[in-house]
N, C-alpha and C positions, 0 to 999 in steps of 0.2 A: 835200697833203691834210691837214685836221685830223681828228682825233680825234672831234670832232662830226659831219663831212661821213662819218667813214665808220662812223659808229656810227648815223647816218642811214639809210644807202646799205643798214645790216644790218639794219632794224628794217623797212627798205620790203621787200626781199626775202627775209630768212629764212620766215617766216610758209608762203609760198606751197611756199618750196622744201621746208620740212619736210614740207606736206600734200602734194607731188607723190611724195616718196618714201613717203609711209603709201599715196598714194595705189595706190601697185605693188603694194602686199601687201592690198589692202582687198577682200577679197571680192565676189564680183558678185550673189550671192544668199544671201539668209538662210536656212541652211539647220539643222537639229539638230545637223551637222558644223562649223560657222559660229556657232555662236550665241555661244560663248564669247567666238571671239576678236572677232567684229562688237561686242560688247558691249563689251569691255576697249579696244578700239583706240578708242571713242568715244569713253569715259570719259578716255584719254590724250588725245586731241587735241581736249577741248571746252573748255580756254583759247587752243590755237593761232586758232581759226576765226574769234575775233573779230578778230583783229589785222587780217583782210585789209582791216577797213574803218577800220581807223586809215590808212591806206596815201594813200589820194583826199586825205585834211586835211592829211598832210603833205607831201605835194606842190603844197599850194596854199596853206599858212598862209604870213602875212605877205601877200598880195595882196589884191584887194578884198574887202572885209567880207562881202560880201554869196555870193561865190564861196566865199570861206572858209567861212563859215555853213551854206553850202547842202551844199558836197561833208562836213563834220562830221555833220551831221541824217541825209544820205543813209547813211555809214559807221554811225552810229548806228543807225539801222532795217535794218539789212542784220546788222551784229553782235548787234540784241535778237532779230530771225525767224529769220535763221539758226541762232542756240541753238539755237530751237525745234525744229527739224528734227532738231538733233544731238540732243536731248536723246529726243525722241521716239519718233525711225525709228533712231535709234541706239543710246544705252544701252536708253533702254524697250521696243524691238521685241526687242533680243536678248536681253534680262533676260528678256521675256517666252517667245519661244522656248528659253531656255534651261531654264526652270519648266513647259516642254510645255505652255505656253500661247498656241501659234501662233494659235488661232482669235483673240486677240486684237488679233494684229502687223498684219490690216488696218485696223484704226481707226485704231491710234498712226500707221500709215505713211501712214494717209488726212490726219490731223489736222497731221501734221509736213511733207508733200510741200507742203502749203498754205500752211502759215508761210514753208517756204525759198525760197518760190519768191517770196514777196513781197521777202523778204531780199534771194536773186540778184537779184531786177530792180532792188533801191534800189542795188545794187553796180553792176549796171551804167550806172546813169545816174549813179553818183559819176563813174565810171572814163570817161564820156561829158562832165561837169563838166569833169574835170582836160584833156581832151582841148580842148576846147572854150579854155579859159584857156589851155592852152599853147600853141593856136595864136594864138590874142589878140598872147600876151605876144612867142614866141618865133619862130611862122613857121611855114615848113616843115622846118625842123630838128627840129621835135617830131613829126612825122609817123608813124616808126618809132615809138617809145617810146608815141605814143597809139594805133597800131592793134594793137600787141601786146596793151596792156592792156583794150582794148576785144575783142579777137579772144578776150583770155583770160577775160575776163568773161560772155561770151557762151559758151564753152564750158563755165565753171560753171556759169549756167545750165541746162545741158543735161545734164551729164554728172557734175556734182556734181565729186568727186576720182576718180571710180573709170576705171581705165584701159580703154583709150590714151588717150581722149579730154580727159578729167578730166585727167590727170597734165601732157597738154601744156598744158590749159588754166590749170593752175596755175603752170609755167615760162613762157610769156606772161605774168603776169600780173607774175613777180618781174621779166624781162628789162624790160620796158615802163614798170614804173613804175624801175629802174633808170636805165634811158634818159631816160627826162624828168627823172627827178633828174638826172642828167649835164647836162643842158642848161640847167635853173636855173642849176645850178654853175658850167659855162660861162658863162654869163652875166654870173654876177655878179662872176666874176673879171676879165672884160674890162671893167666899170663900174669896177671897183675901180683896173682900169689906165690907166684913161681920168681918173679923179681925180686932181688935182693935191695 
């Protein structure tokens, strides 16, 4: 294994794993007991969030242009809305509960549910892209690795990080695209054996 293949293997799942463990401690209600830490815990994990949609491009770069393009855009529009949500329902609902200005955390959390949820869906049709290519390319071997990541996308969807749901949707999402990296990898080492 090189040095690249597993600095890879850590850029497609650490992301997810880091948010599965915030996801344990992340509160289920914003409450004046909560506001601090809902606020502070955003503010740490509002560079992790985008990573997850780096995750689809690099499980499909180097393949066709067009798959490549498509699952990047998708990762794209899923890392700029989903800010949104963090930025809003996150730091700014708890900032604002935190200054006893709850009468205001239903706008932000109205205005921010609506960005993320554009974001989740463009995650899940990246994470439906990769699936879709991997069975193209590689069969049924990719079977496991695309419904994990598809099961786990769909549970962000729903459940954001917050647990149980959230958390295992987040472990899907590292196992999965794990797995389909494993199966490029495969791949391409059996080409490489097959070269004379």
């Amino acid at each position: 294994m090189t040095r690249r293949t597993i600095l890879t293997g850590i850029a497609l799942a650490l992301p997810a794993v880091m948010l599965a463990v915030v996801g344990i401690t992340h509160p289920i209600h914003l409450t004046a007991q909560t506001a601090e830490y809902w606020r502070n815990l955003h503010i740490a994990i509002l560079p992790i969030f985008p990573l997850l949609g780096f995750a689809p491009w690099l499980l499909v770069r180097g393949h066709d242009a067009f798959v490549t393009w498509l699952a990047g855009i998708l990762g794209f529009v899923y890392a700029a809305f989903y800010t949104g949500l963090d930025v809003l329902a996150g730091i700014g609902a708890g900032g604002l509960k935190l200054d006893d200005m709850g009468m205001a955390t239903g706008t932000v959390f109205g205005l921010g549910n609506g960005l993320g949820r554009i974001g989740s869906i463009a995650l899940v049709a990246a994470c439906l892209v990769v699936a879709l290519d991997s069975w193209k390319g590689y069969g049924s071997i990719s079977l496991p690795g695309s419904a994990f990541s598809v099961v786990g996308s769909l549970l962000f969807l729903q459940s954001h990080i917050y647990a149980p749901w959230g958390v295992v949707g987040q472990l899907c999402l590292a196992i999965g695209w794990l797995a389909t990296f494993a199966v490029t990898q495969r791949s391409l080492r059996r080409v490489a054996v097959q070269v004379p």
